[in-house]
DRENGUMAR-981194 format. One record per residue (C-alpha): residue in one letter; z, x, y. Coordinates in Angstrom, 2 decimals. Each point is the difference from the previous one (the first is absolute). Example, Ala and Ser with C-alpha at 12.3 -4.5 7.8 and 13.67 -1.06 7.14 Angstrom:
2
pt rest->a&z->7.80&x->12.30&y->-4.50
pt rest->s&z->-0.66&x->1.37&y->3.44
END
This chain:
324
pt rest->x&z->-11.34&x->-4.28&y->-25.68
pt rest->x&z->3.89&x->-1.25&y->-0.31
pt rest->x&z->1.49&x->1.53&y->-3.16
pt rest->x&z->2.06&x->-1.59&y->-1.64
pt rest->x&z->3.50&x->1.80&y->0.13
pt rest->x&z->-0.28&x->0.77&y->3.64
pt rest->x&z->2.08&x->-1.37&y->2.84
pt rest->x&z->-0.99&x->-0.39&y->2.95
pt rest->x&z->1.99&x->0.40&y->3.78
pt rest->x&z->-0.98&x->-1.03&y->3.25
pt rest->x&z->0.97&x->1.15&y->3.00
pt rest->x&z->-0.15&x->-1.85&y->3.00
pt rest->x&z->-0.21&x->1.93&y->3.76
pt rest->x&z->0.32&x->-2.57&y->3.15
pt rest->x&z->-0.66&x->1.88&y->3.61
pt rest->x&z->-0.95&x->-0.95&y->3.05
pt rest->x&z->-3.38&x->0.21&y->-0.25
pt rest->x&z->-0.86&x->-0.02&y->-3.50
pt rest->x&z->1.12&x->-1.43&y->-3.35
pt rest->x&z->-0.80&x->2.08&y->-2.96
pt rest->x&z->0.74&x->-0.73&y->-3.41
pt rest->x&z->-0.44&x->2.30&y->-3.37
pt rest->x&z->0.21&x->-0.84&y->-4.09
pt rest->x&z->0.74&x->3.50&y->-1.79
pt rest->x&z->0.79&x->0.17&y->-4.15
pt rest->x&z->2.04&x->1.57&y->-1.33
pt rest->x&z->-1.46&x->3.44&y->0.47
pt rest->x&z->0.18&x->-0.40&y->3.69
pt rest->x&z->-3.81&x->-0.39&y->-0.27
pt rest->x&z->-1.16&x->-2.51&y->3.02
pt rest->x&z->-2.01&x->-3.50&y->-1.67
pt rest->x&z->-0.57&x->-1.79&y->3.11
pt rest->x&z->0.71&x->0.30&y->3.67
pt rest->x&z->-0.07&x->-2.54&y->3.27
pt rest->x&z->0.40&x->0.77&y->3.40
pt rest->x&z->-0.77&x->-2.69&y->2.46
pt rest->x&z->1.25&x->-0.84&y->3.85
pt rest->x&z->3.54&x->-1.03&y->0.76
pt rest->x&z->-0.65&x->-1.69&y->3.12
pt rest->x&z->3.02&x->-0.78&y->0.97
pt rest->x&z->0.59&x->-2.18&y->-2.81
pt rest->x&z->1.83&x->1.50&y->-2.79
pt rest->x&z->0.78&x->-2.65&y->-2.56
pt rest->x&z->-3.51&x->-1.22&y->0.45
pt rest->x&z->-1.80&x->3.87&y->-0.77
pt rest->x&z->2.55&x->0.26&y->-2.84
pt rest->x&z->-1.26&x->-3.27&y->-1.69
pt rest->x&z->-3.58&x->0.89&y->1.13
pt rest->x&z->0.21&x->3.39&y->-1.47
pt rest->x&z->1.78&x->-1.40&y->-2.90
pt rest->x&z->-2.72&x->-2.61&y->-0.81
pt rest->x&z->-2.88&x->2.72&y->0.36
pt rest->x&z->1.51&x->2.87&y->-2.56
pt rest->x&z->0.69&x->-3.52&y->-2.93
pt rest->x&z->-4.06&x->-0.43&y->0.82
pt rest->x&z->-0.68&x->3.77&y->-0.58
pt rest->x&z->1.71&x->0.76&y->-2.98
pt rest->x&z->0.32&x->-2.02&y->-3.68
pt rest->x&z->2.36&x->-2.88&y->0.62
pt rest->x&z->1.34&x->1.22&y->-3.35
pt rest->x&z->2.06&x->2.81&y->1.99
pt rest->x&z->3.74&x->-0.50&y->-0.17
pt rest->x&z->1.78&x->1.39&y->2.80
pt rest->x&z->2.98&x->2.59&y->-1.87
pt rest->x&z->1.62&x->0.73&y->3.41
pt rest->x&z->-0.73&x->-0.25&y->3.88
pt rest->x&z->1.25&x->1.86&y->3.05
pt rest->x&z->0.01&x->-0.58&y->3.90
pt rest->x&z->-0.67&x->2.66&y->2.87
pt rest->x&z->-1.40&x->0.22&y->3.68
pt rest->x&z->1.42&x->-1.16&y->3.26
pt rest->x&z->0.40&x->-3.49&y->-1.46
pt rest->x&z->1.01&x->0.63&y->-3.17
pt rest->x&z->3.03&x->-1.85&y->-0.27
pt rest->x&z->-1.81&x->-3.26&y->0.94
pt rest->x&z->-2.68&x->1.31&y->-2.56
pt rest->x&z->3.32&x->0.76&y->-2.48
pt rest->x&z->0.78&x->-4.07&y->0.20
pt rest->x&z->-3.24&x->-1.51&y->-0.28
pt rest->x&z->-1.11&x->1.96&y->-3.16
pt rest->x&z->3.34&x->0.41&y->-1.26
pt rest->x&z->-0.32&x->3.49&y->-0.74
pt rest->x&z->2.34&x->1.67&y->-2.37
pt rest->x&z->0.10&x->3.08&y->2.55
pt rest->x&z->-0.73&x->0.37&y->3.89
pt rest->x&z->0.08&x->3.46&y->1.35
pt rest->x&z->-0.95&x->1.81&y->3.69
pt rest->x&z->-3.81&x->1.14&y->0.19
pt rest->x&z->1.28&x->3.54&y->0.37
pt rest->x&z->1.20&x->-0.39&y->-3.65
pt rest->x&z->-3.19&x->-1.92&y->-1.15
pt rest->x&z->-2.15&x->2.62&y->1.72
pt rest->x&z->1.67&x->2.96&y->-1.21
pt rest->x&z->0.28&x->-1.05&y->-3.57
pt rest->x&z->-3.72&x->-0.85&y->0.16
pt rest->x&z->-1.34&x->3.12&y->1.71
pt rest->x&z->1.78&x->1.95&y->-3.02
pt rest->x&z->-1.01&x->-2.16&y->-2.68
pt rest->x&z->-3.61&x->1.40&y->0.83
pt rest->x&z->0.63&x->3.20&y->1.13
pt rest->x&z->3.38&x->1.79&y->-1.03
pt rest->x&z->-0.49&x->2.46&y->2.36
pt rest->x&z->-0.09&x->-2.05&y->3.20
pt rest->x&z->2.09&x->1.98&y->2.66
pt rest->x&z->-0.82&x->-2.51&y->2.88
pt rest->x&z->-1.04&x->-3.35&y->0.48
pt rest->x&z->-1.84&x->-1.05&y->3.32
pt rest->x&z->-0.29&x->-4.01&y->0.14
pt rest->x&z->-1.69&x->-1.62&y->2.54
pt rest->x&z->0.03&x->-3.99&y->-0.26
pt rest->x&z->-0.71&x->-3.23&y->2.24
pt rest->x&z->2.81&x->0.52&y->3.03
pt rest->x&z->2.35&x->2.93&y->-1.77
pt rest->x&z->-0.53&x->3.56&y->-0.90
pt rest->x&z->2.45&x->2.03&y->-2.01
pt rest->x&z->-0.07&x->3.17&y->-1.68
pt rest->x&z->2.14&x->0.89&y->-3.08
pt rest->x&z->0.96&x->3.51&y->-1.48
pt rest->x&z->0.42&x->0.70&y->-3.41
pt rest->x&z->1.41&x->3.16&y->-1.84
pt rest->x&z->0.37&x->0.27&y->-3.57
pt rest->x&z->-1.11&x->-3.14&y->-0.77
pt rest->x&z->2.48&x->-2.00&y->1.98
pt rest->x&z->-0.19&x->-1.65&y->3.89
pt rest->x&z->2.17&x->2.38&y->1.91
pt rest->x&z->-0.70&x->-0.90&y->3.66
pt rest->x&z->-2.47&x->-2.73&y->1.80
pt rest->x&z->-0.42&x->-1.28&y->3.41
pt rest->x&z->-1.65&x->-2.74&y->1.39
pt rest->x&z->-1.98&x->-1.31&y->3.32
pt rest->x&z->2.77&x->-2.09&y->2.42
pt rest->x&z->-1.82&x->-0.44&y->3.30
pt rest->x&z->-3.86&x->0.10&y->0.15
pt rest->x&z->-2.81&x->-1.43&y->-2.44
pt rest->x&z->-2.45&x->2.55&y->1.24
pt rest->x&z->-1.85&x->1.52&y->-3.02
pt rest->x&z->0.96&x->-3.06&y->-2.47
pt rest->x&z->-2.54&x->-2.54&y->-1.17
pt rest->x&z->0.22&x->-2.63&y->2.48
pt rest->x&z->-0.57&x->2.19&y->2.86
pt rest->x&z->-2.94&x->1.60&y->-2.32
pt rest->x&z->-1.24&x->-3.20&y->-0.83
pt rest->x&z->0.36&x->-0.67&y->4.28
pt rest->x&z->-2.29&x->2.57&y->0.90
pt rest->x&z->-2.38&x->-0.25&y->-2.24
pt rest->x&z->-0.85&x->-3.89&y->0.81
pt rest->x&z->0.25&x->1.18&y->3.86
pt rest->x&z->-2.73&x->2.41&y->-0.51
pt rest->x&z->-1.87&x->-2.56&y->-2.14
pt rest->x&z->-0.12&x->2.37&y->-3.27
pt rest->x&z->1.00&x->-1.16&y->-3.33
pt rest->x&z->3.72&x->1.04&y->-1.46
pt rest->x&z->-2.25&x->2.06&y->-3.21
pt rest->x&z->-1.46&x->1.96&y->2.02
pt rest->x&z->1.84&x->1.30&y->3.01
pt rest->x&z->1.42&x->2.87&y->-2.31
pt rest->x&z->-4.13&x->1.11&y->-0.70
pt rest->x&z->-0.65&x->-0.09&y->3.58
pt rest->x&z->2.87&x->2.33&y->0.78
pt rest->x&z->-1.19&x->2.58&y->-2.93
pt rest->x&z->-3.39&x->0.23&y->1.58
pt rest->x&z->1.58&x->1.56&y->3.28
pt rest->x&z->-0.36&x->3.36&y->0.91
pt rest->x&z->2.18&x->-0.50&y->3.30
pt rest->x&z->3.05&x->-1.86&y->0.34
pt rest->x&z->1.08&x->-1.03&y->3.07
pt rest->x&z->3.16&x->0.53&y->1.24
pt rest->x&z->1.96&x->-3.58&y->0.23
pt rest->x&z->3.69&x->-0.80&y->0.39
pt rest->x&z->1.52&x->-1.68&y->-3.47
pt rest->x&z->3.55&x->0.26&y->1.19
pt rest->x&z->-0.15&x->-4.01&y->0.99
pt rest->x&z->-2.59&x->-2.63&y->-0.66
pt rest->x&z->-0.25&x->-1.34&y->3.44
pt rest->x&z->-1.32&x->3.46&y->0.97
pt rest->x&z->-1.65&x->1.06&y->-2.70
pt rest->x&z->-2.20&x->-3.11&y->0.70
pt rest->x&z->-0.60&x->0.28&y->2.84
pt rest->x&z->-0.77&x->3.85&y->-0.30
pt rest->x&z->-2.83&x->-1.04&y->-2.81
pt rest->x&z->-1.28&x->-2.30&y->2.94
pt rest->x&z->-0.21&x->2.85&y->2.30
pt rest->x&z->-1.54&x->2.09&y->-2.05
pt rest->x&z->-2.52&x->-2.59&y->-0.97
pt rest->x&z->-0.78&x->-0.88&y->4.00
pt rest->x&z->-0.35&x->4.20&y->0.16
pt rest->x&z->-2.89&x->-0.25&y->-2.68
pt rest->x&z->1.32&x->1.27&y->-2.74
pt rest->x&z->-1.21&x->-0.76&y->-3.75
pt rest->x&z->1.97&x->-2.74&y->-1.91
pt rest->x&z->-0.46&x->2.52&y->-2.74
pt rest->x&z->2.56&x->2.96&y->2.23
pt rest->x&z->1.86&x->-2.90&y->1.69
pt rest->x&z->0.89&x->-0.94&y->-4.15
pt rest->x&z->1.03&x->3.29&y->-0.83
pt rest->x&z->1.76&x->0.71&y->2.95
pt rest->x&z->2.46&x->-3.07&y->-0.64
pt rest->x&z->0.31&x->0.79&y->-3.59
pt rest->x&z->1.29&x->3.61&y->1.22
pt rest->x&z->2.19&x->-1.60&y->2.33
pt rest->x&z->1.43&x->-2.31&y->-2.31
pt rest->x&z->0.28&x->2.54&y->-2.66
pt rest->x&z->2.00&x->2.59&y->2.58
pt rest->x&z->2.07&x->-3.25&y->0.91
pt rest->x&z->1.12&x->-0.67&y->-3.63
pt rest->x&z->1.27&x->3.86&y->-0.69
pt rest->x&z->1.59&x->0.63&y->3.66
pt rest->x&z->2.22&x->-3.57&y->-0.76
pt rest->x&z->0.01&x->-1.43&y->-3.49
pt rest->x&z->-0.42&x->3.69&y->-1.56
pt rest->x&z->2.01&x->1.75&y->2.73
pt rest->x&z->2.78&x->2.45&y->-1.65
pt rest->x&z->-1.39&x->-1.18&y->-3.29
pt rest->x&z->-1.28&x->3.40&y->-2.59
pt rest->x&z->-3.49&x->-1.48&y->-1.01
pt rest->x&z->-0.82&x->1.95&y->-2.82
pt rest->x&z->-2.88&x->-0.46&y->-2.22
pt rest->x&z->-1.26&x->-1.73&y->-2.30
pt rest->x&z->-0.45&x->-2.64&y->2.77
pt rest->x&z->-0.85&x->-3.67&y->-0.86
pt rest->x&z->-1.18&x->-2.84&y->2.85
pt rest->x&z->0.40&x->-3.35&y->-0.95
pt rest->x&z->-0.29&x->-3.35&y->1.39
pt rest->x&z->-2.67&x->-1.67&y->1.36
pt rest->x&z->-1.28&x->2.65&y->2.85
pt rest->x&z->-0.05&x->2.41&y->-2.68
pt rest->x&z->-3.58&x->-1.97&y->-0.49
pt rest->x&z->-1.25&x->1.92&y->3.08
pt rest->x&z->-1.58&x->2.88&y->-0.55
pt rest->x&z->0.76&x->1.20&y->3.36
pt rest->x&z->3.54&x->0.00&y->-0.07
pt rest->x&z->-0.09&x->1.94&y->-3.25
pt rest->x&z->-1.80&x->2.48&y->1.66
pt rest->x&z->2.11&x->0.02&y->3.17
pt rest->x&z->3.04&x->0.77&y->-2.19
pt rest->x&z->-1.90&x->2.77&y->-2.05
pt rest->x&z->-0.50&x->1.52&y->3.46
pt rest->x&z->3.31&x->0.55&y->1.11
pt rest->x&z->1.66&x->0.10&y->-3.12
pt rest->x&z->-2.24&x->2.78&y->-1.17
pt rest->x&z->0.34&x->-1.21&y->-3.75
pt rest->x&z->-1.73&x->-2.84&y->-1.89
pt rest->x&z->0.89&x->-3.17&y->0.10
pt rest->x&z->-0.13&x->-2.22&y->-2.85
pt rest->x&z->-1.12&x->-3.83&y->0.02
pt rest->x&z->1.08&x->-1.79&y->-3.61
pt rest->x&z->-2.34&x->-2.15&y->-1.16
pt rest->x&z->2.20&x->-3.29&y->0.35
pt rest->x&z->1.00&x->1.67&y->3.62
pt rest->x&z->0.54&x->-4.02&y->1.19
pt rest->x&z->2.05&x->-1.24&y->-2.52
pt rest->x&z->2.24&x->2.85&y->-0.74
pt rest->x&z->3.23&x->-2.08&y->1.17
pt rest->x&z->-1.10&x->-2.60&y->-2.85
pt rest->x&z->-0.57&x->2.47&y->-2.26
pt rest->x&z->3.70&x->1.64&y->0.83
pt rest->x&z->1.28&x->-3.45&y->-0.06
pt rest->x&z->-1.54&x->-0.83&y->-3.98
pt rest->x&z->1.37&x->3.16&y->-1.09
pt rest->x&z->3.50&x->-0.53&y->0.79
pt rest->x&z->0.16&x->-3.33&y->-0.97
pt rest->x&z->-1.63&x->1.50&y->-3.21
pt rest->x&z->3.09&x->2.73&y->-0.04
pt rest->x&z->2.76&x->-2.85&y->0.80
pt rest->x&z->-1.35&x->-2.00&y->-3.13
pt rest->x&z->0.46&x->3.61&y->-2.20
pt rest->x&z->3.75&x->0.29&y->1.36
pt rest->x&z->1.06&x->-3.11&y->0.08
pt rest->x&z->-2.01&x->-2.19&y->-2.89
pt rest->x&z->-0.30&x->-3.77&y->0.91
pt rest->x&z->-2.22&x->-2.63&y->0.46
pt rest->x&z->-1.88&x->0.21&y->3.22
pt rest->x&z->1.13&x->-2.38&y->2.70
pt rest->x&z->-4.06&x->-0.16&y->1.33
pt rest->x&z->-0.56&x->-2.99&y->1.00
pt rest->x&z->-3.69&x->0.06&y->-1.37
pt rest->x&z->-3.20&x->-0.96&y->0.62
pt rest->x&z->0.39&x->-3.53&y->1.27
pt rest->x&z->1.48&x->1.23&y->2.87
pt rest->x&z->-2.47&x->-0.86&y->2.42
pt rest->x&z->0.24&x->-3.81&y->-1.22
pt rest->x&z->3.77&x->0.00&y->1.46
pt rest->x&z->0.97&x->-0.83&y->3.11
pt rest->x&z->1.81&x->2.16&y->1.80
pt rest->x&z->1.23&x->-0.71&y->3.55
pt rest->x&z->2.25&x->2.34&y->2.86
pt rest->x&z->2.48&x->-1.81&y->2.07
pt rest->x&z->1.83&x->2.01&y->2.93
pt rest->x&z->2.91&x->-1.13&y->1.97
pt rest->x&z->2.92&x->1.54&y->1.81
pt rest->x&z->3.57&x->0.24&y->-1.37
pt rest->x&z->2.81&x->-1.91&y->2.40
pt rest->x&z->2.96&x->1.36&y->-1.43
pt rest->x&z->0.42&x->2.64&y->2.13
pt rest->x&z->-1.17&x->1.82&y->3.51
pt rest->x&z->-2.18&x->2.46&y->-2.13
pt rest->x&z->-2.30&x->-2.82&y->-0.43
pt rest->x&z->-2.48&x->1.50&y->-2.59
pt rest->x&z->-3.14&x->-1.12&y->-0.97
pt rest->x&z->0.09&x->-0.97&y->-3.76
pt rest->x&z->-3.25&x->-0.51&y->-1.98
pt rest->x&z->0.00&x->-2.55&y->-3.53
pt rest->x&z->-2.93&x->0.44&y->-2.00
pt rest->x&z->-0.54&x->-3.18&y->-2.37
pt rest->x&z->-1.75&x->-0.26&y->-3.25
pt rest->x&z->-1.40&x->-3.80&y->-0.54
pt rest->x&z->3.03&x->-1.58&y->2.22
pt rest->x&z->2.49&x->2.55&y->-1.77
pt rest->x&z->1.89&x->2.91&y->2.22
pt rest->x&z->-0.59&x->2.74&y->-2.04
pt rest->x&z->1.20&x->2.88&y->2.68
pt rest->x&z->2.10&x->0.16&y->3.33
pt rest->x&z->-0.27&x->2.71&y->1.87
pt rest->x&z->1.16&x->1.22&y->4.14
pt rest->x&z->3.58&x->0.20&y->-0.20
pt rest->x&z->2.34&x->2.48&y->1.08
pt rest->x&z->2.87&x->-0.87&y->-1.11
pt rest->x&z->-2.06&x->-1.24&y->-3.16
pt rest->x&z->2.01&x->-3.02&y->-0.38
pt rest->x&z->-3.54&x->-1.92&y->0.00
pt rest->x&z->-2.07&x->2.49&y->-1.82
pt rest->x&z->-1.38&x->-1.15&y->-3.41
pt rest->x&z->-2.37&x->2.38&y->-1.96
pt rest->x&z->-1.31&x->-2.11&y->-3.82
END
């Protein structure tokens, strides 16, 4: 039930796979949450996911404050016109501790990146994340499990109900594919073949993302493969301490995102520049084209709000950037 002399912040997270929004109050307490599918098209599964949080909570709500993170979240930054738009290492960090202060390490695991972040005394001291190879994020997850003709929900179960993993190579996807295949053509269960990749995939994150890194407990997974069970269990194993799965594990980055808008509003008191809940009604459009002024030649992007450039981005020398 809305009370009265709350205010409420939403926090907007824009990746490559998913798009995840979050409403908190003013007691960082979460009121509603969206995640849907980017795919591929940003503006439209920010409007999308805009239109589906104004349907699940009171139309009454008045945005106090709004924030921007994930791989896109400068594009995200313009069409919401949030009053704050930080990195998802910030936004996961700041969300990991809001519900548990003693978070030491954060492993996320989302659509095509992985990163890990370390935290000491409250505060994001070190983090690293995935530059070469999806293997072990969603997509490649989400890959296998439609090649082996097994629902997303329930690949993690399978992998649990193994007794023997088998050994398969997670270093690349190309080979651990086709290692899974060779296993299969061997006769092995789908239930070991499961567990076997999760292990791999679970070695792969620590020996690159977490390489160097001192992952100290308590540990928290987030992002979407943090749904399977597996993976969890995979990490447990060669971590040799619990792992902990939040209970809004997929829409952490929103959740980091609504609380520091929610903290910018507290330092720096204003009206919020939100755009608000009519946002899907405008029309927003992206127009690229390539500067001639000069033999660097870069690709500049103009994102337009009904016929209106609102934001100019590409530029080197900046001369043509333009950020509302």
């Amino acid at each position: 039930m809305k009370n009265k002399v709350d205010k409420y912040f939403l926090g907007v997270d824009v990746g490559s796979i998913s798009t995840n929004l979050a409403v908190i109050n003013n007691s960082k307490e979460l009121i509603e949450s969206v995640y849907i599918r980017t795919e591929g098209k940003p503006v439209n599964s920010i409007q999308k996911g805009i239109k589906l949080m104004k349907e699940k909570i009171d139309n009454g709500i008045e945005i106090s404050g709004a924030g921007s993170t994930g791989s896109a979240r400068q594009l995200t930054g313009v069409i919401i016109s949030a009053d704050i738009v930080k990195n998802e290492i910030t936004a996961h960090a700041l969300a990991s501790l809001h519900y548990n202060p003693e978070i030491q390490t954060v492993i996320e695991i989302g659509g095509q990146d992985s990163k890990i972040i370390i935290i000491r005394n409250g505060v994001a001291v070190d983090f690293a994340m995935n530059t070469v190879c999806a293997a072990g994020t969603g997509s490649f997850l989400d890959m296998q499990a439609s090649r082996l003709d097994i629902p997303i929900e329930q690949f993690g179960c399978l992998a649990c109900k193994s007794n023997n993993a088998v050994s398969i190579a997670g270093r690349c996807t190309v080979f651990a594919e086709s290692d899974m295949i060779h296993k299969q053509q061997l006769g092995h269960s789908t239930e070991d073949i499961i567990k076997g990749l999760c292990e791999a995939l679970a070695r792969n994150y620590l020996n690159n993302v977490g390489k160097g890194k001192d992952i100290l407990p308590p540990i928290m997974f987030q992002g979407g493969v943090a749904a399977n069970e597996g993976m969890k269990e995979a990490f447990e194993k060669y971590l040799g301490h619990k792992v902990i799965i939040p209970e809004y594990y997929d829409v952490m980055g929103a959740i980091g995102a609504a609380i520091l808008a929610q903290e910018e509003i507290i330092k720096r008191p204003r009206k919020t520049k939100f755009v608000g809940w009519n946002l899907p009604d405008l029309d927003f459009k992206t127009v690229g084209f390539e500067c001639s002024d000069c033999s660097n030649a870069c690709e500049i992007v103009e994102i337009m709000k009904n016929g209106d450039v609102i934001a100019r981005w590409g530029s080197r020398c900046g001369k043509r950037n333009m950020i509302d």
